[in-house]
C-alpha positions in Angstrom: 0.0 0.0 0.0 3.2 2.6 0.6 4.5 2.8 -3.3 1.1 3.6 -4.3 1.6 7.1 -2.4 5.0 7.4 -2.9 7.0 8.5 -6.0 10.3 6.9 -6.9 11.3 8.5 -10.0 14.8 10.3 -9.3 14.0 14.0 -8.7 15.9 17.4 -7.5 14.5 19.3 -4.6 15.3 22.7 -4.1 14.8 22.5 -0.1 16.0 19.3 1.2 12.8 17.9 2.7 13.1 14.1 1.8 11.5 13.0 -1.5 8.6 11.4 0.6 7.9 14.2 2.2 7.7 16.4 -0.7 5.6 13.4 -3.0 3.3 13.3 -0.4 2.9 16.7 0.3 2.1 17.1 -3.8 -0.5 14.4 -3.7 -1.9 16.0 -0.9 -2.2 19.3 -2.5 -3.9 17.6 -5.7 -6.6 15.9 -3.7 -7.3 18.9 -1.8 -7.4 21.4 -4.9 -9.3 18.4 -6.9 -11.8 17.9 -4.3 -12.2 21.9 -3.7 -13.3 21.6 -7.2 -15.7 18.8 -7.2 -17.1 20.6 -3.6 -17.7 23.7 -6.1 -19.5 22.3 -9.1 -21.5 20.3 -6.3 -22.7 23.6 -4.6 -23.1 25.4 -7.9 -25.5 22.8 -9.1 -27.3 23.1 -5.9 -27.9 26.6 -6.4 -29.1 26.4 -9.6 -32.1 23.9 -8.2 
C-alpha cells in the first residue's frame, strides 16, 4: 500500500525535505485542490435547483 503514495522516480528538490515528504505533500495538495473543485461544481448545481 506505501508505493502507491510514494513517488520513486529520481528527482531534485530545491529545499532538502526528503523526496517522501515532498511526493506526499504534492499528492496532498492535488486531492485537496481536486476535491475543492468537485465541492464547487456540487454547490453550484445546488444553487441552480
Amino acid at each position: 500500500m506505501h508505493r502507491d503514495f510514494v513517488s520513486w522516480e529520481p528527482r531534485e528538490f530545491k529545499f532538502k525535505i526528503g523526496k517522501t515528504l515532498a511526493s506526499s505533500l504534492s499528492g496532498f495538495v492535488a486531492g485537496v485542490i481536486f476535491a475543492s473543485i468537485i465541492w464547487g461544481v456540487a454547490l453550484f448545481l445546488l444553487s441552480i435547483f
